[in-house]
N, C-alpha and C positions, 0 to 999 in steps of 0.2 A: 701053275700059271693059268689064269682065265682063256675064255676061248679067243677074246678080244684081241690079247696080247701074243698069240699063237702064229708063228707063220706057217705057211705049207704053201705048195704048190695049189694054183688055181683059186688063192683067197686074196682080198684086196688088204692093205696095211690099215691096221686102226687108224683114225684120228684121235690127236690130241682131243682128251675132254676141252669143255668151254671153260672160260674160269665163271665159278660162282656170283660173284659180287662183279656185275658190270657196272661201268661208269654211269655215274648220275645225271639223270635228266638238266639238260640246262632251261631256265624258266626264258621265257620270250622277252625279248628288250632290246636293246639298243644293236645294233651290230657294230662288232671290232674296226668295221672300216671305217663307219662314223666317225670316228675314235673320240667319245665318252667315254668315261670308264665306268662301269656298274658295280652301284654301291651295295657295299656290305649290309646284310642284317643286323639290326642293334644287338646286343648281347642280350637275354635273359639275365637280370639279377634275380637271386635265388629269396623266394619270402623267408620271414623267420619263423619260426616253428615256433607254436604256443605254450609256454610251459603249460602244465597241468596243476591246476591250482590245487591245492591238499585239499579233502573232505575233513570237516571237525569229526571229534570222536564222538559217536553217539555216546550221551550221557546214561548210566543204569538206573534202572528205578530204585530209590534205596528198599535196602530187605528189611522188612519188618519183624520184630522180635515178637514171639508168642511167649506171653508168661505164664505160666500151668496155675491155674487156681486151685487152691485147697478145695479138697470136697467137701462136703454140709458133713454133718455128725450122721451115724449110724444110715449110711449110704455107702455100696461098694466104693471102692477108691479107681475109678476107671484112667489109666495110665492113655494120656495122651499124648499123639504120636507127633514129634517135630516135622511139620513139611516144611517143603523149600517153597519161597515164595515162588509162584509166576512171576516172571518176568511180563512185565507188559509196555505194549509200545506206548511212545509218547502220545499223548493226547497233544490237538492244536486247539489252544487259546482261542476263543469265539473274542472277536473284536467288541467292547461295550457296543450298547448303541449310540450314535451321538444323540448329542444334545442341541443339535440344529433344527428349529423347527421347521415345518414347512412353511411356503410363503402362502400367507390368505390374502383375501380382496384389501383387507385394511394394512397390512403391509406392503400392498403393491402400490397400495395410493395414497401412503405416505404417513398414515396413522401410529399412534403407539401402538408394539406387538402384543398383544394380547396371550398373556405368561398360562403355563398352566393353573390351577387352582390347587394350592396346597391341600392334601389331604389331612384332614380337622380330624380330630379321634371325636367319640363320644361324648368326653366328659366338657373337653371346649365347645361342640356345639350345643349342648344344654345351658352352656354359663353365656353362650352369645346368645341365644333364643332367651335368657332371662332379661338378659340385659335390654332386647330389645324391647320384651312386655314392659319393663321398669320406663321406658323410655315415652311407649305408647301411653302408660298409664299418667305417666307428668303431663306429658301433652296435653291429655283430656281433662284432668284438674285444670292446668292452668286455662284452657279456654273455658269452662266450666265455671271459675272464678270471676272472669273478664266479664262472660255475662251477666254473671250477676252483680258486679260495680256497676256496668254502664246501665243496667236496667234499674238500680238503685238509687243512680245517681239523677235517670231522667224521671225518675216518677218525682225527687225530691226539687229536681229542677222545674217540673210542667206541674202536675196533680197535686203536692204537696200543699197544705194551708199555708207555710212560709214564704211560697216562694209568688202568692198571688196580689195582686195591686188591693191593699188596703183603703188606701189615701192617697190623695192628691194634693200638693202644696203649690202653690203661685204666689210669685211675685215681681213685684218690679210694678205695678200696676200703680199711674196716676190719674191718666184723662181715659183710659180704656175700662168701661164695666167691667166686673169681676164674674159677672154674670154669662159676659159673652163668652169668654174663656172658659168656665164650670160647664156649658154646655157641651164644648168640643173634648173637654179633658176628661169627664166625670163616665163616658163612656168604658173608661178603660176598667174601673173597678170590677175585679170579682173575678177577671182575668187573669192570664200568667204572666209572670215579670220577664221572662225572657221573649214572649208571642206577642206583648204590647207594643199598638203602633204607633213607636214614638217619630219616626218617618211622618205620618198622615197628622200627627198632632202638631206638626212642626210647620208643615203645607197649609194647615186649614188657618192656624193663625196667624200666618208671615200676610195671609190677602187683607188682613185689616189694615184701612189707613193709615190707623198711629201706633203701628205695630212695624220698626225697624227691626229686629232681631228676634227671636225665637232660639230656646236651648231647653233640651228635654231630655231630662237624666234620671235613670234608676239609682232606689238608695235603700239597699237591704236591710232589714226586711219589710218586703210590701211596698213600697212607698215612692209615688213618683213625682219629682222634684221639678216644675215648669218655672223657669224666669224669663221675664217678660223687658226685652229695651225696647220704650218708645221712641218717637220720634221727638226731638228736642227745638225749639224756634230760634233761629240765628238771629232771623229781621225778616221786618213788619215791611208788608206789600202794600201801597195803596189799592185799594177795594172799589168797586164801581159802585157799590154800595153805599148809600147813607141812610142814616138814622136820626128821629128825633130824640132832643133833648128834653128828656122829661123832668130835670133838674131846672128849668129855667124857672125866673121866679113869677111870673107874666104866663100863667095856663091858659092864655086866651091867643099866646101868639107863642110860638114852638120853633124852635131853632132847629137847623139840621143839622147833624155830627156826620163825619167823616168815619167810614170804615177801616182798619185796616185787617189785612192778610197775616197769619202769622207762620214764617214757612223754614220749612229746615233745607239744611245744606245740599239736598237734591230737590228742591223748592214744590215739596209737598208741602200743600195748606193745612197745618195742622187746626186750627182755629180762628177765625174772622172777631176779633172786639172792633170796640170804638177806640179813635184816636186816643181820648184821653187814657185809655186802658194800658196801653203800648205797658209792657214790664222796662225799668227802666236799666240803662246799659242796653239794650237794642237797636244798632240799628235801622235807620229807616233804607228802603229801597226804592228808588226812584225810576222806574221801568216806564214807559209807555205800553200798555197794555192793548191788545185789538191790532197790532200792526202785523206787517207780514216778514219782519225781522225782533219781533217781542219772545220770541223764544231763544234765537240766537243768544239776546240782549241777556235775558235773565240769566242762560247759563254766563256767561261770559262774567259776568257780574259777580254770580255764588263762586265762580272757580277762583278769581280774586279772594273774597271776602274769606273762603277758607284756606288759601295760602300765605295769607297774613301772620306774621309774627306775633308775639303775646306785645311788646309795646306800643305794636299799632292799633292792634284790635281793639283795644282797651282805649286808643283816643276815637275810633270811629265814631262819626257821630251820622252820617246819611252817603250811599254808595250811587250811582246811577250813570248812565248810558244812552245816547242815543244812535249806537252803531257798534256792533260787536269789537271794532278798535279805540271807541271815544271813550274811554271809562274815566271816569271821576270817583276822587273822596273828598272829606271833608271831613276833617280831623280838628281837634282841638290839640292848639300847641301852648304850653303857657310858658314864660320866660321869667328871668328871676326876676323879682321884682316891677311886676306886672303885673296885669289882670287876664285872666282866663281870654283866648279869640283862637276865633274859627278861624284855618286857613283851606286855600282849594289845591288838590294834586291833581295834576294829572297824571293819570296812570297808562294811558293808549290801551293795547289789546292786552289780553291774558299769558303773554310767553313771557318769559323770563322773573317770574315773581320773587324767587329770590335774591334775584342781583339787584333788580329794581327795591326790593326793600330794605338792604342793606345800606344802597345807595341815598333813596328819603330818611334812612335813619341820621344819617352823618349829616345831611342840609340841615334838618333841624334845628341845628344849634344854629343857622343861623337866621335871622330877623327877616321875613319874608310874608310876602300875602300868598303871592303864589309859585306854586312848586310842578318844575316839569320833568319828569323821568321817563319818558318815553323814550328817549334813547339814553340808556341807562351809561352808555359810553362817553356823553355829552351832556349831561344834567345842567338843568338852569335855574334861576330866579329871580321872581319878579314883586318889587316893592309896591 
C-alpha cells in the first residue's frame, strides 16, 4: 500500500485523485437563456489521397558486341579480353535550334523577310562569276556596236557626198522670174540634205506677190525639189489708170484705153492690161474704188464670185456692188430657140450662196429680165 492510501492515527484521509480529462472549454456565444440554440461545426470531409503515379522503367543502354579481329601474319596472337559494357546514363536530346528568325527593322515595318543566303559551293560560284563576265562582255559588244551604226549612219546622213544638195529643180513658174527663185534656192547647194533650210526657203518665197503657194521637198540623192503655185486672175478690176492707143490709125490724135486690174480670189493685183487685153471668159468687177466702204464692197463681191457654181460661173459675164448687201450679176441666159441676152440678178449680201444659187438655178428656166434672190425663201421675177 502507498503511504497515500495508509491510515493511522493522527494523518488526514487522502483525497480522491482528480479525473484526468476535464470537461471542455465552452467557446463564448449566445446564452441558454436567450434561448438560441448554437450551431454545430460543419463536418470536415476527408480530401482524397493522391495515387502515386508509376515512374517508366529506365530504358538500358544496348550492350555492344566486341568482335575479336584476326591478327596480321607473323605477329603474336594477343587474346583479347571481353569487357562488359559500361552502362551509361541517358543523355538529353539538345532541342534543334529553331528556324525563327529574328525580327529586323524591315520586318517590323512591313517589308519582305530577308531569308538567309544559301551557301554556294565553289564550283557554282565560279559558273555564276562566268556567267556574269559572259553577261558584261555582251553588254559592251552590243553598245560597242550601237555606236558605231549611229556614228555610221550620221556621217552617211550629214558628211557623206550622197547625202548633200546637188541640184535644185523648180517649177510651176509663169509670170514669176526664174531668176528670183535661183537666187533664194541656189544657196542650199553643197549643203546637207537633212540641215537644208527648207523652212527659210519656203518664208522667203511665199513674200512674192504672185507667189500663192510654196512646197519644198527633198528627193534622194542630193536633190531639192521647189514647186511654185502662182496666183491665178478670176476678174478684171477697173484701174484708174489709162492709156494711149497707139493702134489708132490717125498718130496726130491718140485715143485713151482703159486700164484694167487683174486680181485673184483674195483680190491681189496680179497684173494691170488694157481693156482690150481682158483674157476672155473673165469676168469684169465693177467696184467703186477710193470710197470708204470699197474694201468692204470687193470682199463682199470675190466671196460671191468664188462661191458660185460651175453653171453660173461659166455664164458670168461682169459682178458689182454699191454696199456690202447690194450685189449684182449679170449673166448670160440663152433659151431654146433664141439668141444669146444678158439678164440682172440680184444677189443682196454674201450669206447663204448656196441656197441662193440653187434657187437662180431653177428660175432660169424661166423667161425673165430680171431675177431677185435675195430672200432665197421668196424669189421673184421681173419681165
Amino acid at each position: 500500500m502507498t503511504p497515500s492510501s495508509s491510515s493511522g492515527p493522527g494523518r488526514r484521509p487522502a483525497r480522491a485523485p482528480a479525473a484526468r480529462n476535464p470537461a471542455p472549454r465552452r467557446k463564448p456565444g449566445p446564452s441558454a437563456s436567450s434561448g438560441q440554440a448554437t450551431p454545430k461545426p460543419p463536418a470536415k470531409t476527408p480530401r482524397p489521397t493522391p495515387k502515386p503515379t508509376p515512374r517508366p522503367a529506365a530504358k538500358k543502354p544496348p550492350v555492344k558486341k566486341v568482335v575479336a579481329q584476326k591478327p596480321a601474319a607473323k605477329q603474336p596472337v594477343a587474346q583479347k579480353v571481353a569487357r562488359k559494357p559500361v552502362a551509361k546514363k541517358p543523355v538529353a536530346r539538345k532541342k534543334p535550334p529553331s528556324r525563327t528568325r529574328p525580327v529586323s527593322a524591315s520586318r517590323s515595318t512591313g517589308l519582305l523577310p530577308q531569308y538567309p543566303r544559301p551557301v554556294v559551293s565553289q564550283t557554282s560560284a565560279k559558273r555564276f562569276a562566268a556567267r556574269a563576265r559572259a553577261r558584261r562582255r555582251r553588254r559592251l559588244l552590243i553598245g560597242l556596236f550601237t555606236v558605231m551604226v549611229l556614228g555610221g549612219g550620221s556621217w552617211l546622213a550629214v558628211l557623206s557626198p550622197w547625202a548633200r544638195v546637188n541640184r535644185v529643180t523648180v517649177s510651176g513658174l509663169d509670170r514669176v522670174p526664174e531668176s528670183t527663185v535661183r537666187d533664194t534656192t541656189d544657196t542650199e547647194i553643197g549643203h546637207s540634205m537633212l540641215l537644208a533650210r527648207t523652212s527659210d526657203i519656203t518664208a522667203q518665197l511665199s513674200k512674192l506677190r504672185l507667189v500663192k503657194h510654196v512646197e519644198v521637198s527633198r528627193s534622194w540623192p542630193g536633190t531639192l525639189e521647189v514647186e511654185v503655185t502662182e496666183r491665178e486672175p478670176v476678174a478684171a478690176l477697173p484701174s484708174s489708170q489709162v492709156a494711149a492707143n497707139s493702134n489708132h490709125e490717125d498718130a496726130q490724135t491718140s485715143d485713151t484705153v482703159q486700164m484694167m486690174q487683174l486680181v485673184d480670189d483674195e483680190g491681189v493685183v496680179i497684173e494691170t492690161v488694157p481693156a482690150p487685153g481682158i483674157p476672155a471668159g473673165l469676168p469684169r468687177i465693177e467696184v467703186a474704188l477710193g470710197e470708204k466702204q470699197s474694201v468692204a464692197n470687193l470682199r463682199g463681191t470675190l466671196a460671191v464670185l468664188n462661191g458660185l457654181p460651175g453653171n453660173l460661173s461659166s455664164r458670168l459675164k461682169a459682178i458689182g456692188t454699191s454696199s456690202p448687201d447690194g450685189i449684182w450679176l449679170r449673166l448670160s441666159a440663152p433659151l431654146e430657140g433664141a439668141k444669146q441676152r444678158t439678164v440682172l440678178v440680184q444677189w443682196g449680201d454674201s450669206e447663204q450662196g448656196a441656197k441662193k444659187a440653187k434657187v437662180l438655178t431653177a428660175l432660169l428656166r424661166q423667161k425673165a429680165k430680171t431675177y431677185d434672190v435675195r430672200a432665197p425663201e421668196m424669189p421673184s421675177t421681173a419681165s
